[in-house]
SERO-4910 file (N, C-alpha, C, O; in steps of 0.05 Angstrom, whole numbers):
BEGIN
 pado doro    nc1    nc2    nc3   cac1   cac2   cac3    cc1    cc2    cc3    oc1    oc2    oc3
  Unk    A   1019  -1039   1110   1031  -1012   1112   1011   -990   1105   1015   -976   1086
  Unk    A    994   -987   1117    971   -963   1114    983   -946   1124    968   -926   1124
  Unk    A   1003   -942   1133   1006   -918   1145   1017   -897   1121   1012   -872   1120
  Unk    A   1030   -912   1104   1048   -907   1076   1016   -888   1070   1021   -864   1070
  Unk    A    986   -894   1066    965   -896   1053    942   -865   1056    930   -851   1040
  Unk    A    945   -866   1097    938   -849   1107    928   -829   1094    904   -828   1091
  Unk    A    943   -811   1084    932   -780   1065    918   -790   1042    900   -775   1033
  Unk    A    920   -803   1035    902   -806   1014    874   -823   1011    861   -826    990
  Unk    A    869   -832   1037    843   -838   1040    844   -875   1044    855   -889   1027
  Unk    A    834   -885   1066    828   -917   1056    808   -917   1072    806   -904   1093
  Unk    A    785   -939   1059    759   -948   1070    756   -971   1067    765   -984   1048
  Unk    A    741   -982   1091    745  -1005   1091    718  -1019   1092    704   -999   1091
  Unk    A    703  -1035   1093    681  -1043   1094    658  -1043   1120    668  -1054   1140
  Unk    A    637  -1037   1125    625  -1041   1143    605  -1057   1143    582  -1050   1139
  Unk    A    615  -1087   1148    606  -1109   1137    625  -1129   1162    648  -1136   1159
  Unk    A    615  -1132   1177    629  -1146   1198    642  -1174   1188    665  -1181   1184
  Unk    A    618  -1186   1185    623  -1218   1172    647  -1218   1150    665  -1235   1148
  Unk    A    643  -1199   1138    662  -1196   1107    687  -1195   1127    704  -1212   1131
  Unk    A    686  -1179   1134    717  -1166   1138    730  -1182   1163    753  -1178   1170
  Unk    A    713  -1203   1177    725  -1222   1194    739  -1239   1181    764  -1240   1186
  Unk    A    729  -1252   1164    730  -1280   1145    747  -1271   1127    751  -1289   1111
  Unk    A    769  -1239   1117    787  -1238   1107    809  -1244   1121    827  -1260   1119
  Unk    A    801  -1216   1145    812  -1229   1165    826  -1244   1168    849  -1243   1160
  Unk    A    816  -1262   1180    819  -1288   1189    834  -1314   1167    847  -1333   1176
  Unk    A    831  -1311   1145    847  -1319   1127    864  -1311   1129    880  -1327   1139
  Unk    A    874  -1281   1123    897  -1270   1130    916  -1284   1137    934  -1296   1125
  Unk    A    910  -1280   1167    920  -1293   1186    923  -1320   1187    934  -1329   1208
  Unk    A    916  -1337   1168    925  -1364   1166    906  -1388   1182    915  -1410   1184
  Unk    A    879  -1382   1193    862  -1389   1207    834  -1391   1189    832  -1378   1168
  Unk    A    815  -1406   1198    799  -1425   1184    771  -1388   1186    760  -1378   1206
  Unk    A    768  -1381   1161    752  -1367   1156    724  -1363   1168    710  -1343   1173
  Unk    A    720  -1390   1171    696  -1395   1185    695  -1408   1216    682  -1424   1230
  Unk    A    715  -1391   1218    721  -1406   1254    697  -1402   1265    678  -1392   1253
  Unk    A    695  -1412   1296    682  -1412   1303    686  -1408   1341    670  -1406   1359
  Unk    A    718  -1408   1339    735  -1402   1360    730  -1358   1358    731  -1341   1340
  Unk    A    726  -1355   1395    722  -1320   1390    760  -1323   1399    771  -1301   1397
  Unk    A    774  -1340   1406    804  -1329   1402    813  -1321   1380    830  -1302   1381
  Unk    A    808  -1330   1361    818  -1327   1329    795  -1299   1315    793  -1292   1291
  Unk    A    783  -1290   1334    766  -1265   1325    780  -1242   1346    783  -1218   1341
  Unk    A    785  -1251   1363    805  -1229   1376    831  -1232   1367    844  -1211   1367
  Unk    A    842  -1256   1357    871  -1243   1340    857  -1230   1318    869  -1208   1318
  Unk    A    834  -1227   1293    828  -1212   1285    835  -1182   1290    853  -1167   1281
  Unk    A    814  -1179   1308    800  -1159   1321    824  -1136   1323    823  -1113   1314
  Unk    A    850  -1152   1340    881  -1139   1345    892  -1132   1320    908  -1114   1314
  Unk    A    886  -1144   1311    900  -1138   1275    892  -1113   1266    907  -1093   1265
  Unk    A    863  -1114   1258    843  -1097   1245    855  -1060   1271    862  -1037   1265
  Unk    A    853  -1074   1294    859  -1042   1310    888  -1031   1311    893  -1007   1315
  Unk    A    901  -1045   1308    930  -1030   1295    921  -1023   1279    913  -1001   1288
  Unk    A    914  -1024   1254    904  -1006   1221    892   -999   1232    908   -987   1245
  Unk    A    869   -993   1244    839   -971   1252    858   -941   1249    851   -928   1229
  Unk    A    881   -928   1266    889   -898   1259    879   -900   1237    856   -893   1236
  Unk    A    893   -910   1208    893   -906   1174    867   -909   1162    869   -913   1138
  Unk    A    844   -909   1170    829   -921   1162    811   -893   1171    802   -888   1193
  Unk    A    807   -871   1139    782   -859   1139    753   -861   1152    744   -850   1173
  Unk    A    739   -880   1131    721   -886   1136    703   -913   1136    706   -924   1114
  Unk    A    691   -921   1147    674   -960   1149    644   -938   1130    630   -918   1136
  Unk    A    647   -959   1099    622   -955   1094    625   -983   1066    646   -994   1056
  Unk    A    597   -988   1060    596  -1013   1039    589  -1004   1012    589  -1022    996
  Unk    A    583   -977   1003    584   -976    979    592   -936    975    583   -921    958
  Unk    A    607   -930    994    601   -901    981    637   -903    970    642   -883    957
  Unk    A    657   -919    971    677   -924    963    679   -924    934    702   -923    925
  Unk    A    654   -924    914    658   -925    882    662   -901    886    686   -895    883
  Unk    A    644   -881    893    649   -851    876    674   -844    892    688   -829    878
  Unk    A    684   -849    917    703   -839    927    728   -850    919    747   -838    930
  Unk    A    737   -877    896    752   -885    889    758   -871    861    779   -863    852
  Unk    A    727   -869    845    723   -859    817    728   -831    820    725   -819    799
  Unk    A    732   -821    834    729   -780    841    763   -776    858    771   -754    867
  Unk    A    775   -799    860    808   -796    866    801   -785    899    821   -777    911
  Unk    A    772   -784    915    779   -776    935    785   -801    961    781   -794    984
  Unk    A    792   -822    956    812   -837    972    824   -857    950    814   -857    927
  Unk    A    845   -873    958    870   -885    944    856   -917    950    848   -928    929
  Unk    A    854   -929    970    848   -957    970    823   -960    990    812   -941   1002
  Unk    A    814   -986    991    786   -991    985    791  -1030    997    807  -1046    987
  Unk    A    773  -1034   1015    765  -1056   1009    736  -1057   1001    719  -1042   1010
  Unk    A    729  -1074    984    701  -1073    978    693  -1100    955    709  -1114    943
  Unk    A    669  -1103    954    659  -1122    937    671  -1119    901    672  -1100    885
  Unk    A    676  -1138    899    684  -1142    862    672  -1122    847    687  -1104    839
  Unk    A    645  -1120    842    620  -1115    831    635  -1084    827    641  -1073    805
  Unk    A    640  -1071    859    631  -1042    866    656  -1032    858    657  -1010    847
  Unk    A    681  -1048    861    705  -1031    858    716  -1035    828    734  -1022    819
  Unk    A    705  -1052    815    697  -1047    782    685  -1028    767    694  -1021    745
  Unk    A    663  -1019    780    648  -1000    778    660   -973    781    661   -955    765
  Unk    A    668   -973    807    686   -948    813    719   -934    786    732   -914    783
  Unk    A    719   -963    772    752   -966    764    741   -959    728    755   -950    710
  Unk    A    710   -967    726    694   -956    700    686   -933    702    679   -923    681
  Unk    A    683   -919    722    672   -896    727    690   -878    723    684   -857    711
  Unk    A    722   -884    737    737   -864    727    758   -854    698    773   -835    693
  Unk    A    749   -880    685    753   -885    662    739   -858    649    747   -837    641
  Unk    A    705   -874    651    698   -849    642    687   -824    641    668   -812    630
  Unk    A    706   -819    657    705   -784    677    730   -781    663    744   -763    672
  Unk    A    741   -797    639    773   -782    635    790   -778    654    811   -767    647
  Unk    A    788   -782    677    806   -767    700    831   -788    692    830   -812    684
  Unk    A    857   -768    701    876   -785    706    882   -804    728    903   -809    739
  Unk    A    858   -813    730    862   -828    757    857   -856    748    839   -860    731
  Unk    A    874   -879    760    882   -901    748    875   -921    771    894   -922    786
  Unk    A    856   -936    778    849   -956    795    845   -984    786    829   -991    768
  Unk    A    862  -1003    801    864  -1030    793    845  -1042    820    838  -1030    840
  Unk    A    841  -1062    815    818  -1089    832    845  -1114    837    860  -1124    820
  Unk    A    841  -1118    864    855  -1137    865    852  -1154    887    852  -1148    911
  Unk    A    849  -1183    874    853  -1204    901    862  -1208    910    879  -1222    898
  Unk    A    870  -1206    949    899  -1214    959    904  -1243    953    887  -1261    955
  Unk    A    925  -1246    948    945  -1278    949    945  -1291    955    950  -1313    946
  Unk    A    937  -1281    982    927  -1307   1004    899  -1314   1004    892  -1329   1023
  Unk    A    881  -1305    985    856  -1311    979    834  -1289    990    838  -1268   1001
  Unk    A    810  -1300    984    787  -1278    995    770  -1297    992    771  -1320    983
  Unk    A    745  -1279   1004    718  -1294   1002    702  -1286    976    703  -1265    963
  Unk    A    688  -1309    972    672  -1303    938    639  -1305    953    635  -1312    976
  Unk    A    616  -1297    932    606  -1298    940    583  -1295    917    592  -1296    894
  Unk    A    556  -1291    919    538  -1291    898    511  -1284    902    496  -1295    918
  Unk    A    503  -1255    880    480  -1258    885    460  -1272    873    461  -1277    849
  Unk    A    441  -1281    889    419  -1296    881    395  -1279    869    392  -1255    871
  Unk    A    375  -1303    851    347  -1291    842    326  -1309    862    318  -1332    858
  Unk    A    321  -1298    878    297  -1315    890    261  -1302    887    255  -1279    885
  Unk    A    241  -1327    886    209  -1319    895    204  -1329    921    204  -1352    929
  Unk    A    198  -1302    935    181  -1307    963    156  -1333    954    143  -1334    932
  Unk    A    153  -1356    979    136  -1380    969    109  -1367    974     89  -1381    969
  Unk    A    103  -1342    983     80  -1334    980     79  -1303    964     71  -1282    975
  Unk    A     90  -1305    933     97  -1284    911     66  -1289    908     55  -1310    913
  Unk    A     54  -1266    897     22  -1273    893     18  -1276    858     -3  -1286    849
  Unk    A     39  -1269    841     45  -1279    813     74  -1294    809     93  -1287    795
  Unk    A     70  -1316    825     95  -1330    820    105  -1335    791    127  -1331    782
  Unk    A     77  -1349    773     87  -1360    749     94  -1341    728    100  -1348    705
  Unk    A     92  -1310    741    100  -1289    731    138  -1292    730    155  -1297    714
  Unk    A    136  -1285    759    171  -1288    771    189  -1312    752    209  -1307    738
  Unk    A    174  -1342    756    189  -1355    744    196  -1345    712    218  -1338    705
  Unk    A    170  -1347    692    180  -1336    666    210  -1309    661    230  -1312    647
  Unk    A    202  -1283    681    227  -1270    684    251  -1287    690    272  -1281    679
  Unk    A    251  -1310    710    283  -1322    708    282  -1334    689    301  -1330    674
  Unk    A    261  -1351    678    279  -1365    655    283  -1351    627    293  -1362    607
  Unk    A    270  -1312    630    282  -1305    616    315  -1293    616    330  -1295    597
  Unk    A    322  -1278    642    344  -1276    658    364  -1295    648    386  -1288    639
  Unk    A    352  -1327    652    380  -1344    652    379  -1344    623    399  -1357    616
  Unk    A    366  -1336    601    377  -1339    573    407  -1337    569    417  -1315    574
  Unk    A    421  -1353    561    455  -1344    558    455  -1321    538    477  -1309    537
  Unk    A    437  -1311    521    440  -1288    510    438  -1264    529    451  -1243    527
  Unk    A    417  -1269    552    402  -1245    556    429  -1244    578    445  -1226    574
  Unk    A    436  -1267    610    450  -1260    627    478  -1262    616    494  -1261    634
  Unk    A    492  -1265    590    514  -1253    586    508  -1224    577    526  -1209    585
  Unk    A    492  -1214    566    491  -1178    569    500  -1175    592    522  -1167    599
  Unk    A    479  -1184    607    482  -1170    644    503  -1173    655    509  -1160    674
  Unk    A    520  -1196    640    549  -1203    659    566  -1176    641    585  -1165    653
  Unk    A    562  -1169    621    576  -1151    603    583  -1125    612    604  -1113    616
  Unk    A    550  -1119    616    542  -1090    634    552  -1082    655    566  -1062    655
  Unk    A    546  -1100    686    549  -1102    703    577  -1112    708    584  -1106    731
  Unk    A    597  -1125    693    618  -1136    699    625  -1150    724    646  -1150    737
  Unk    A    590  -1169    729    592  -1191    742    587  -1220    730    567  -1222    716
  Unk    A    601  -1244    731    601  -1266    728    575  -1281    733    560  -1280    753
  Unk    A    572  -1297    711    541  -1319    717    563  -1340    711    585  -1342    700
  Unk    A    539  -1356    728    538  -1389    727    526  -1405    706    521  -1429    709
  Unk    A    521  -1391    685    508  -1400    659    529  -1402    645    541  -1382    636
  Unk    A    538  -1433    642    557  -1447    627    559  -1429    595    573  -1412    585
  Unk    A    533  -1445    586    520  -1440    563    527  -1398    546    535  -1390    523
  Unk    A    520  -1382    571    532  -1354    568    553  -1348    569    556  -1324    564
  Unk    A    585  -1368    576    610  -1351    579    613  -1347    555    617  -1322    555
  Unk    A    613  -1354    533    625  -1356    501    614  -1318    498    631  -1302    491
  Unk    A    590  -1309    503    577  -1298    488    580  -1267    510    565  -1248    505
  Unk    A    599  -1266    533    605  -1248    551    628  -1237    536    648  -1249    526
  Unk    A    619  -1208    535    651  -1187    527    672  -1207    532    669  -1220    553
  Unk    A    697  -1212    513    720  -1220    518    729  -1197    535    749  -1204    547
  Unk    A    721  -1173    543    739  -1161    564    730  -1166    590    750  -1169    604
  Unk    A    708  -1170    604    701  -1180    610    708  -1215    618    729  -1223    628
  Unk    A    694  -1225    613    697  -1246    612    731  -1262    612    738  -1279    628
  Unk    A    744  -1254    593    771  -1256    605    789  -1237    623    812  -1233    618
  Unk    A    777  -1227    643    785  -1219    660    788  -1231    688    770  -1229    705
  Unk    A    806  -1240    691    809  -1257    723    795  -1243    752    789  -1256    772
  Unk    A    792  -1216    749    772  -1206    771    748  -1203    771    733  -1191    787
  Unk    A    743  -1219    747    712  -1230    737    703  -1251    736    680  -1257    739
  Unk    A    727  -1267    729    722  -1286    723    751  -1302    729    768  -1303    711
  Unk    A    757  -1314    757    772  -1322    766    795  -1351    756    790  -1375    761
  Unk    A    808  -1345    748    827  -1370    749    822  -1396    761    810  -1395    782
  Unk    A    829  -1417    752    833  -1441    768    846  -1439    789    840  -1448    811
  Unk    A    871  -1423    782    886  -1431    803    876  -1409    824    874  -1417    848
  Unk    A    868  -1379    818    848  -1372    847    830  -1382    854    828  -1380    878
  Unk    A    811  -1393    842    791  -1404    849    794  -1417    875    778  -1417    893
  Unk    A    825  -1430    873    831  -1454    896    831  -1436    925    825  -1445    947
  Unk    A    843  -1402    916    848  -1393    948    817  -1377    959    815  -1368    981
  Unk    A    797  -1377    941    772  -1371    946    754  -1391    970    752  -1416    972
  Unk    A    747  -1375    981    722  -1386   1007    690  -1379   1006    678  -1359    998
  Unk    A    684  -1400   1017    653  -1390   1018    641  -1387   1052    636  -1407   1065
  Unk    A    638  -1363   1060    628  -1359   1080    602  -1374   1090    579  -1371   1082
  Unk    A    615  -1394   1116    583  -1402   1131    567  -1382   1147    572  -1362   1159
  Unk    A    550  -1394   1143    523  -1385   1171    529  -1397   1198    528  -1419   1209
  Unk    A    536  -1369   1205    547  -1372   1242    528  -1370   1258    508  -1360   1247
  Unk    A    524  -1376   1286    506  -1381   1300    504  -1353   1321    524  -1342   1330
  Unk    A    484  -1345   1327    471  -1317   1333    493  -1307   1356    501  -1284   1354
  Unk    A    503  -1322   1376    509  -1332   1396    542  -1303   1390    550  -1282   1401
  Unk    A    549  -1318   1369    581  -1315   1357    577  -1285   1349    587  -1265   1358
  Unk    A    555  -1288   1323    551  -1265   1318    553  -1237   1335    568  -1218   1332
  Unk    A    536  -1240   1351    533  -1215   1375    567  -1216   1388    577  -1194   1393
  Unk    A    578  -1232   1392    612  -1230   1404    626  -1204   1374    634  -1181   1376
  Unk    A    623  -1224   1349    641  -1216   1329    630  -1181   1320    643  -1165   1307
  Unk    A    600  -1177   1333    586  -1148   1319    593  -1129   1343    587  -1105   1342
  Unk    A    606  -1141   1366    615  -1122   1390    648  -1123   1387    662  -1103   1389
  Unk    A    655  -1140   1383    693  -1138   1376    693  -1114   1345    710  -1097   1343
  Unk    A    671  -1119   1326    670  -1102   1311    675  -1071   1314    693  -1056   1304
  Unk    A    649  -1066   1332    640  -1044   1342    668  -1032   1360    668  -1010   1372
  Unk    A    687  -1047   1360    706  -1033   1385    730  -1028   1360    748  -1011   1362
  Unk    A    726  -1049   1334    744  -1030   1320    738  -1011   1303    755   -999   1291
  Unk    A    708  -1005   1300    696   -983   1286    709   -953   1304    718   -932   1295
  Unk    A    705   -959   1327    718   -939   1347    735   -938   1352    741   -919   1367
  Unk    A    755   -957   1345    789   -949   1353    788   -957   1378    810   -947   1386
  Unk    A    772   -974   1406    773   -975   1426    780  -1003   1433    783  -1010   1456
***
């Protein structure tokens, strides 16, 4: 019901892959299809909502969520946390929650990688294994109000934080969470042109 949404702003991601593979869950179909029929029932979906739909961008949604100038938002965990701390503290009366749809979403993670030709690698490595300290990456999970994979760090992550299920997911979401594959170039170029036709409403 975006239409209900309209005046008050919604943005949506401009992130093709992302927003197929919600998509497509949605809809009850294998996230990582590989069928372009199930990217054109997408595709039909997503362009009914295109009228309601402001603006396609991947991160200017914090300040525009944190500054009350649009109402909803799809976007990464990370950013719409951020946005929901930000207007905290701006005092504004503006009240923004994070939320997973029901029917699941995609999870996802960033990595620490060294290029195999870093010219101070054994530099790089010492920084991760200072990084993975469970002292040092529960700060960062604190700060950032993103989740590590450092067993050893949950104890020592803000209880706000850290017991927060949009941080740190439930068992039982865990179960409706996906991990996006690597699709083949082929698909890609289909799914970044069905995109492009709902970036335009065409």
């Amino acid at each position: 019901n975006l239409a209900k949404l309209k005046d008050c702003g919604v943005y949506w991601l401009d992130a093709s892959e992302d927003m197929y593979a919600v998509g497509l869950n949605y809809l009850g179909k294998n996230p990582n299809s590989t069928d372009l029929a199930d990217y054109q029932a997408a595709t039909d979906m997503f362009l009914k909502a295109r009228p309601y739909v402001r603006k396609f961008h991947s991160s200017e949604s914090i300040e525009a969520l944190a500054n009350g100038d649009i109402c909803v938002a799809i976007g990464y965990s990370g950013d719409m946390l951020q946005a929901k701390t930000r207007a905290v503290e701006a005092g504004d009366k503006i009240h923004l929650d994070y939320v997973v749809p029901k029917e699941g979403s995609q999870v996802w993670f960033d990595v620490f990688t060294i290029p195999k030709d870093a010219p101070n690698a054994a530099a790089a490595y010492k920084f991760l294994d200072y990084m993975l300290r469970p002292e040092v990456i529960a700060r960062a999970s604190t700060f950032t109000e993103y989740a590590n994979a450092n067993k050893a760090a949950t104890a020592l992550v803000d209880p706000a934080v850290r017991d927060n299920p949009n941080v740190y997911p439930t068992s039982d979401q865990l179960l409706t969470l996906f991990v996006t594959a690597a699709k083949e170039q082929s698909l890609l170029r289909d799914v970044n042109r069905q995109w492009t036709r709902v970036q335009t409403g065409q």
